[in-house]
N, C-alpha and C positions, 0 to 999 in steps of 0.2 A: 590498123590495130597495132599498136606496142605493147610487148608482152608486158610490160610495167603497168598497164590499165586493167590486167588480166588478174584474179586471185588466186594464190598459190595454190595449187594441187598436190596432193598428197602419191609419194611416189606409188605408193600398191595402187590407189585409183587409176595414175597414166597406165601403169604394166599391165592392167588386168585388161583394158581398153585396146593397148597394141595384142598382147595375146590374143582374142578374141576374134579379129579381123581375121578373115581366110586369104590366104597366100595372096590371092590378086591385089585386092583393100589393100594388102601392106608395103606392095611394089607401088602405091601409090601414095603412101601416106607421107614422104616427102614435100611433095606439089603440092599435095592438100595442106601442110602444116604454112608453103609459102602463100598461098591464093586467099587462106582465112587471114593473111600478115594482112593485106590489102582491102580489108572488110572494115566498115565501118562497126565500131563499138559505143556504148551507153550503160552507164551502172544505175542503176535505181535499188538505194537501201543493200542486200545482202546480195543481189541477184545480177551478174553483169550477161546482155545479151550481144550477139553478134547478129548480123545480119548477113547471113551465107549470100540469099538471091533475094528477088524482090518479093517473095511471096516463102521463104524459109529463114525460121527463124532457131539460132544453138545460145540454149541457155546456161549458165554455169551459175547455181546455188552455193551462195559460202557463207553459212549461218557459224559467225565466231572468224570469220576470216579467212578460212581454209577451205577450200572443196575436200573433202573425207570422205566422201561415199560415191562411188558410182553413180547411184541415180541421182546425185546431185548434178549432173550433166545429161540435159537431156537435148534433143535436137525432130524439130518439125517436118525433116524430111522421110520422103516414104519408106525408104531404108531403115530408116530408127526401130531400133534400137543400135542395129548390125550395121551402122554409117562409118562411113571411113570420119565424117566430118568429128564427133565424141573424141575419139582417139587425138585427132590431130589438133584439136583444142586443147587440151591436154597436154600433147605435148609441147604446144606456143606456149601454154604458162609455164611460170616459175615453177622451180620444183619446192614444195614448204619441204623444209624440218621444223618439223612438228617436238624436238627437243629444245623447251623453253629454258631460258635463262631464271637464273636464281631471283626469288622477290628481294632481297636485297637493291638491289640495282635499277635505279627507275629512272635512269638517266638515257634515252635515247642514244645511240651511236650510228655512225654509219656504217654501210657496207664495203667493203676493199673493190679493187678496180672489177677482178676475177666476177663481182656480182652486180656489173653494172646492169644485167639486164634483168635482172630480180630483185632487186632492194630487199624484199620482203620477205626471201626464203635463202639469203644467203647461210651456206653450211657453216659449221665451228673453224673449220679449217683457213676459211677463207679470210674469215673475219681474224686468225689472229696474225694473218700478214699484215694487216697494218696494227694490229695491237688495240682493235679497240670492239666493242661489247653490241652487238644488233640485236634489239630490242623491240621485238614487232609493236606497231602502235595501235594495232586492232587483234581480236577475235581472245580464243581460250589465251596465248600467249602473250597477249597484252593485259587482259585481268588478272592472270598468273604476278605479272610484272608488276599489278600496283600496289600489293601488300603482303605482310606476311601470312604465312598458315597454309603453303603448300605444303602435298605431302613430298616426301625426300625422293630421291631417285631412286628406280629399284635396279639399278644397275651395280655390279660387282665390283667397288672400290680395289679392293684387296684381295690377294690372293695367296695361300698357305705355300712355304716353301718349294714342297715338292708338287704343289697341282699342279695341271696341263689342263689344255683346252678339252673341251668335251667334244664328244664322235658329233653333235649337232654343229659345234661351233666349228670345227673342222670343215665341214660341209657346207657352211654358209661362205669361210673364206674359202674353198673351193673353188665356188659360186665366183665370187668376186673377184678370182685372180685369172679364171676364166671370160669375165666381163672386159677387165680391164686388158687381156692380150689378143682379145678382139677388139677392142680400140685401136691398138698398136697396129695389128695387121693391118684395119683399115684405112686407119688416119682420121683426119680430121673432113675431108670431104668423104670420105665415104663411110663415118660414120653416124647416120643419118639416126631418125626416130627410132626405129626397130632396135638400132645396139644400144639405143641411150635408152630404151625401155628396159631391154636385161639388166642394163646396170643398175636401174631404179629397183626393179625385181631383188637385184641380187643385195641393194642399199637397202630394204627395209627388212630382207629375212635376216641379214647380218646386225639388225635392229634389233628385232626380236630373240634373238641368240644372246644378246648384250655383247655386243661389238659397235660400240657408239662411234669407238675411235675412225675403225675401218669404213663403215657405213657414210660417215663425215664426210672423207675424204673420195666413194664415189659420189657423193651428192656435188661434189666441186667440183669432179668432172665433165657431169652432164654439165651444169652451170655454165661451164669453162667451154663444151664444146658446142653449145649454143652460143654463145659469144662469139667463137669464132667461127661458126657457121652463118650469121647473123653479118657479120664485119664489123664486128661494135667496135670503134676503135680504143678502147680501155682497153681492151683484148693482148697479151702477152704470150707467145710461146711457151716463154720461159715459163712462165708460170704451171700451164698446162703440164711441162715437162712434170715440174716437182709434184703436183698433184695426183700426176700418175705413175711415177716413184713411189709415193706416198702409199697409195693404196695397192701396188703390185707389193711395196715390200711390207706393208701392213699385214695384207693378207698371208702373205710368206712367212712371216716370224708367228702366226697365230700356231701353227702345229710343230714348232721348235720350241715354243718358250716356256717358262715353268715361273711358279713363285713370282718376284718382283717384277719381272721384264712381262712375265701374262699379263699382269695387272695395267701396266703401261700400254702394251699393246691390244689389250682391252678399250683402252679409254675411259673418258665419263660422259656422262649422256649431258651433262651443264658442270662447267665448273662454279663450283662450292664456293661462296661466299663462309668465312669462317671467321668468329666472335675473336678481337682483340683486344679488348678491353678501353683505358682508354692511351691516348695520340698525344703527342706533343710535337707538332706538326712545324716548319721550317718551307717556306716559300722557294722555291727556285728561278723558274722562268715558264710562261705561255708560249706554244706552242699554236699558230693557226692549222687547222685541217682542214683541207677541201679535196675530193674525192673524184674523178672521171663519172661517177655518177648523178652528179650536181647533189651532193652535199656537203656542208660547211658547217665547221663552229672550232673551236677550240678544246686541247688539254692543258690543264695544269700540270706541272711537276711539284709533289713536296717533297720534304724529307724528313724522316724521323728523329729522334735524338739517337737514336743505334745509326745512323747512317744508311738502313731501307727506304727505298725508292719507292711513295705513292704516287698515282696521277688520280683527279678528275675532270671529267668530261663533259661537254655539250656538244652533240654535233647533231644536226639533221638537214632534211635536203633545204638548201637554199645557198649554195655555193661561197664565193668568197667573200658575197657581200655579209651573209651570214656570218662569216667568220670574224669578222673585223665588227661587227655589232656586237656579237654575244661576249666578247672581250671585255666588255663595258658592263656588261649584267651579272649580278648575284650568283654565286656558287651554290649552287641545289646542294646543299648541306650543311641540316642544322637549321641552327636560325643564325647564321653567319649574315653578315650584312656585304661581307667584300664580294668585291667585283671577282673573277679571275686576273686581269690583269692585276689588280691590288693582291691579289694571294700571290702571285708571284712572289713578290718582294716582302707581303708581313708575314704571317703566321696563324696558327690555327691552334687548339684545344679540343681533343675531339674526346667525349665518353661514347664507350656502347658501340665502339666504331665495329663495322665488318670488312673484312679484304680478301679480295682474290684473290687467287694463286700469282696471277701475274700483277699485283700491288693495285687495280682497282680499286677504289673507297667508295663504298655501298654507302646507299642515301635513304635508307628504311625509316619506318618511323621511329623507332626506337634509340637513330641514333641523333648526339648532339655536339654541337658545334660553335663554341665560341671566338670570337675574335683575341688574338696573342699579340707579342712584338715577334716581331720575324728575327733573320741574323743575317750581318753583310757575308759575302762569300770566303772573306777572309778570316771570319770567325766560327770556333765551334757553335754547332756537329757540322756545319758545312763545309769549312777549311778541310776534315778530315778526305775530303771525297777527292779533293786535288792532289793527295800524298801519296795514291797508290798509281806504282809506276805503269809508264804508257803501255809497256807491254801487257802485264798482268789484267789493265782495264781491256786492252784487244782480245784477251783470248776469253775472258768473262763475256765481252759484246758476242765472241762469234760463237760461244756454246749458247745464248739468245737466238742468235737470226738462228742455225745450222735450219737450213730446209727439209731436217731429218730428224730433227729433234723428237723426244718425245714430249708428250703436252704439260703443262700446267707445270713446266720448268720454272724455273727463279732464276731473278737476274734480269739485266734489262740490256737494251742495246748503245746508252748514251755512253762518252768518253769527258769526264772532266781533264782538259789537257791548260800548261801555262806554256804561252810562246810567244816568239816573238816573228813578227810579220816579215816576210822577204818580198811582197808585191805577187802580182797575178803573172800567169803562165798560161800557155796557149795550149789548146786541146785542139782534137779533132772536132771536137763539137762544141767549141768555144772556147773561152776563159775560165782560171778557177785561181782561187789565193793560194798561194804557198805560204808556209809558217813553220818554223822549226822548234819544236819541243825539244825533254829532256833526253836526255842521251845523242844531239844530235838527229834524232829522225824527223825527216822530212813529212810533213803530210798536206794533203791536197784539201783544201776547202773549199766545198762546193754549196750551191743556192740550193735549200729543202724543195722550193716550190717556185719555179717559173711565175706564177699570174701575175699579171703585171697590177694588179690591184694589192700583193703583200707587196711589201717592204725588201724582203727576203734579199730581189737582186741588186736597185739601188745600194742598198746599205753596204753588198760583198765588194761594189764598184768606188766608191768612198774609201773605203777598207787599202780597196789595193795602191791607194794615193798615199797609202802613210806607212812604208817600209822602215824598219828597227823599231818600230811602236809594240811594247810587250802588252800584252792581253791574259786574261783566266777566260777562257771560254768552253761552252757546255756544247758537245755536238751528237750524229747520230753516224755510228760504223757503218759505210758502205764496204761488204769483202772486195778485196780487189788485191791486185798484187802486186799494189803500192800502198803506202798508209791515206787512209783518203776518210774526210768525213761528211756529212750533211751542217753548215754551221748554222744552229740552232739558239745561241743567245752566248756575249760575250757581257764584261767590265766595258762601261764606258770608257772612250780614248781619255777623258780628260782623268779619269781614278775616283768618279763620282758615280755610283749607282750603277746600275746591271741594265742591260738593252736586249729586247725582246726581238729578235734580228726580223721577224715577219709580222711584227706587229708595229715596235717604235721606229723612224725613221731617224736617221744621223743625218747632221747637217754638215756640210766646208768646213761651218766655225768651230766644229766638235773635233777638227783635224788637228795634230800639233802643227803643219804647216797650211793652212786652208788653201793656199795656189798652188801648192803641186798637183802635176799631172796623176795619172795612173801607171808605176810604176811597173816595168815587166821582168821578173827576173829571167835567170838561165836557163835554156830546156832541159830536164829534167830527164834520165833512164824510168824506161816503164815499170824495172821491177828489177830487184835482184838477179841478176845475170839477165837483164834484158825478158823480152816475153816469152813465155812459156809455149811449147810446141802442144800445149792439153787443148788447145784447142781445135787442132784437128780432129779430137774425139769428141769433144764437143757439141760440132758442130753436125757432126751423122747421130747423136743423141736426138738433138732437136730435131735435124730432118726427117726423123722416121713419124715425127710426130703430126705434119699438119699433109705428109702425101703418102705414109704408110711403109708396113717392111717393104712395098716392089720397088720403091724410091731406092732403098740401100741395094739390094738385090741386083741394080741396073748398072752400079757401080763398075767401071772399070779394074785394074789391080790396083790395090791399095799401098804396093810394095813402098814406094815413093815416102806417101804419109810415114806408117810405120817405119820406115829406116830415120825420117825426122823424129819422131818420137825419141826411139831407143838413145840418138845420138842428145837427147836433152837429159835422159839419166831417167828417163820414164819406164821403164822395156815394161812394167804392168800395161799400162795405157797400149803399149802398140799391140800387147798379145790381145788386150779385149777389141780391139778397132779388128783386125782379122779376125777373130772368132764372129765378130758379131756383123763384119760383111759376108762372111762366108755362111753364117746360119740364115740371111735374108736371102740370100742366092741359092742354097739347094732345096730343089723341089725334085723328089724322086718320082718313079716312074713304075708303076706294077709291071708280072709279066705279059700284060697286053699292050703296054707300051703308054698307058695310059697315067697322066700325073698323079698322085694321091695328095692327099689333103697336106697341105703346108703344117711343118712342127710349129704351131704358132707359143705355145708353152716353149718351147727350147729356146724362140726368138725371144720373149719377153724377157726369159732368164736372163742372156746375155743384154740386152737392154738396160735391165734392172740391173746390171753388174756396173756396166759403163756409166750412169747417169748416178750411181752413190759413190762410186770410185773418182769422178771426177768431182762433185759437189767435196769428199773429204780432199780431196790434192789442192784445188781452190782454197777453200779452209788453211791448210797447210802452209801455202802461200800467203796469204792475208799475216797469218801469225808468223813468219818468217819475215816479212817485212816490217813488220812492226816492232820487230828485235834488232830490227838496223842491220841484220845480215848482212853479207855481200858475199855470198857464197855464189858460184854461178848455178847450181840447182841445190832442189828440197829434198830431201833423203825422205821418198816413202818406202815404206817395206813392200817389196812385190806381195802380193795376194792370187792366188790359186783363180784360176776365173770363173772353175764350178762353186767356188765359193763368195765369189765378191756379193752377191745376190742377197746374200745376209749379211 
């Protein structure tokens, strides 16, 4: 059985299922969730069954796509109702968010790596790490998806200057910052069914409070910690880290914040498609997409005559090959006849258009779309996009990615940069182009996408053959703390047309010299004053995550690390790296001598201190490098550690 043959469950359905079990049932429901992995599966219409033994059969009812009810899970064994088996079906499936996407939007997407073992129920969170729209293709949220005449969200957009969270909503983040510091304590191995059911518990009461944001961001967790209880390999640490940052300091600003920041820290239950009238639309370049969960297809970039940044989409599962096919097909919008790869380069006329917060262009029926002439790169409104300097585009990228952001931010993460080529440089983990832009700053040009089916790394390896070759090229901010980008589409070497770097292929004869080798330049310093000592905090961020606080707790003196800190101009970083080995290491002792319960809230605190205190220092670094600095450290202002947390 793969959980991807399974239909998404609604989280109160799994919670109410693991609650239910008596103590013993639930020291088993682990084994049981791996034994049913191993069971053969079959769906027939709305109904998929498993086949426990050879004479018991667990059915799962999902009329509209979703298991929603309890007794939509029923099970043949003599136990049933009271089976451990119900529960732990349950929890093998996907968890649904059941918060549908705007009818606007009827373009399929995919889901980011974080949901490679759900396709179907990946959270909002997840989906905007790679920036793109998951659109279920069955049940309520797929008819939802094919037209207009929903009704609106009833969730609380806005919020009056002086309002605060209500005593409910209070309670529900409660809930969930307690779910999530039982994650922490346990890790990722020993966060099994049982803790990923309170968080379910605590993601749908946080629902119903109207905390879409916070609720998101548990649903990414369970996600996330089935992936890596799974060993799916799409699966990232990192990743998990930010998601439980996310929803530890989500739930944390819910009973601080007031007026605008409530509102934010609210969320939206679907971001809003909103009415723009009409578009006079500028082609950029394609983009292929293929995802660790086998899906493929493509983004367009265009651009407005204001210089805003739209993209559309096609992406669904069928990996690379998908992606280099749909390139070739019609743009779902309008009665446009171009291809994507043709929208790159013409243009569009859109009446009636609708856009996302993050520059999606809705394909509703209402809206229209004609064919334009496009504009070379070097003329208005697109020439404007390469005038604004490097820096100012870096710090615009990294308020985009920040892993802290709040949602339905503006702004995008690409960098229009003009440079001219120095050849490839040697990494630990390979090759990458070097190229220097205005002011002298060096940046690193690296392949969007490995598969050896784009274009992507050919093309960088061509590229590195033709050092003082100046170039306009379009790429995507990787934060690092050297300038470093994804290259995403340049000007052809010869000064003719724009090259879609993982789609069209460069040839020798496109070289100014087509027999040169691949030229290597200089090795390069990692960063302004060499590399930063934040990684040592770093690094017991993440470990607490996949073996728990006893991982840090085991720790020897730290003394060592932190004296490397302070001597890099860090002294915050070293004081939270002590605070936060010493909160995993004390466990008191009553007067009987006996341990009492681990401060698992004091440990999260300082956790949650360390992992947004690092994620802003990183930041810091990224845009200090980008300014061509050569200072040997970033001047952050220390921060109080009972306060980093916020």
């Amino acid at each position: 059985m793969n959980a991807a043959q399974l239909p998404p469950v609604a989280p109160e359905v799994t919670a109410t299922l693991v609650e239910g079990l008596s103590p013993r049932l639930r020291k088993r429901l682990d084994a049981a969730v791996t034994k049913l992995a191993a069971r053969p599966t079959h769906r027939d219409g709305d109904t998929t069954t498993i086949e426990v033994d050879d004479e018991t059969e667990l059915r799962l009812h999902a009329p509209g796509g979703v298991v929603a009810k309890v007794e939509d899970i029923t099970c043949g064994c003599l136990l049933a109702p009271a089976c451990v088996h119900r529960a732990a079906v349950a929890c093998a499936a996907p968890a649904a968010d059941l918060a549908p996407e705007p009818a606007e939007q009827a373009i399929p997407e995919a889901p980011g790596p974080a949901s490679a073992t759900a396709p179907a129920a990946v959270g909002p969170d997840a989906a905007r790490a790679l920036g793109l729209n998951v659109a279920p293709t069955s049940g309520p949220d797929a008819a939802a998806n094919a037209g207009p005449g929903r009704a609106p969200s009833t969730a609380p957009d806005a919020a009056t200057p002086h309002e605060t969270a209500s005593p409910d909503q209070r309670a529900a983040a409660d809930a969930l910052w307690s779910a999530g510091a039982a994650v922490l304590e346990a890790g990722v191995d020993g966060a099994g069914a049982v803790t990923q059911s309170a968080l379910l518990r605590a993601a749908h009461t946080a629902r119903l409070r109207h905390l879409p944001r916070a609720a998101g961001a548990a649903l990414s967790v369970v996600t996330l910690l089935r992936a890596a209880r799974a060993g799916n390999p799409s699966y990232r640490t990192a990743e998990l880290v930010t998601a439980l940052a996310e929803l530890l300091g989500t739930a944390h600003r819910v009973g601080t914040a007031s007026g605008a920041e409530l509102a934010a820290v609210r969320g939206r239950v679907r971001r809003p498609y909103s009415p723009d009238g009409s578009l006079r639309l500028y082609g950029l370049f394609t983009e292929p997409v293929v995802t660790d969960s086998g899906h493929g297809g493509v983004r367009t970039w265009v651009a407005g005559a204001d210089g805003r940044l739209f993209t559309v989409g096609d992406v669904a599962p069928g990996g690379a090959g998908r992606a280099l096919g749909v390139a070739d097909r019609a743009v779902r919008l309008g009665d446009s006849a171009l291809t994507h790869r043709e929208l790159g380069r013409a243009g569009l006329a859109v009446s009636g258009a609708t856009v996302s917060p993050d520059g999606r262009l809705g394909a509703g029926k209402a809206v229209k779309a004609v064919t334009a002439r496009g504009a070379a790169w070097t003329e208005p409104p697109l020439a404007a996009l390469w005038g604004t300097p490097p820096a100012e585009q870096a710090a615009r990228a990294l308020r985009s990615t920040s892993r802290y952001a709040d949602p339905d931010g503006t702004g995008s993460d690409l960098l229009f940069l003009d440079v001219e080529l120095l050849g490839a440089i040697r990494e630990p983990g390979g090759a990458c182009l070097l190229a220097q832009c205005e002011g002298g700053v060096r940046v690193r040009l690296t392949v969007a996408d490995d598969d050896p089916a784009l274009a992507h790394r050919d093309n960088l390896a061509l590229l590195a053959a033709a050092p003082g070759t100046r170039l306009r090229i379009i790429g995507r901010l990787i934060p690092a703390t050297h300038p470093r980008l994804t290259l995403l589409a340049c000007t052809h070497p010869t000064g003719e047309g724009t090259v879609d770097l993982g789609l069209d292929r460069l040839r020798r004869a496109d070289l100014p010299d087509p027999s040169a080798p691949a030229h290597f330049a200089p090795p390069q310093p990692a960063g302004p004053g060499g590399p930063s000592p934040l990684y040592l905090l770093e690094r017991r961020v993440e470990q607490t995550v996949p073996a728990g606080r006893a991982a840090l707790g085991l720790l020897s003196d730290v003394t060592a690390e932190t004296r490397r800190i302070r001597r890099g101009g860090l002294p915050t970083a070293a004081a939270l790296l002590t605070a936060l080995c010493a909160s995993a290491a004390q466990r008191d002792r009553d007067l009987f001598g006996r341990l009492v319960p681990a401060d698992t809230d004091g440990f999260a605190a300082y956790w949650l201190a360390a992992a947004r205190y690092t994620a802003a220092v990183s930041e810091s670094l990224c845009a200090a490098a980008w300014n061509g600095t050569e200072e040997d450290q970033v001047a952050v202002p220390p921060v109080p550690v009972h306060d980093a947390a916020g």
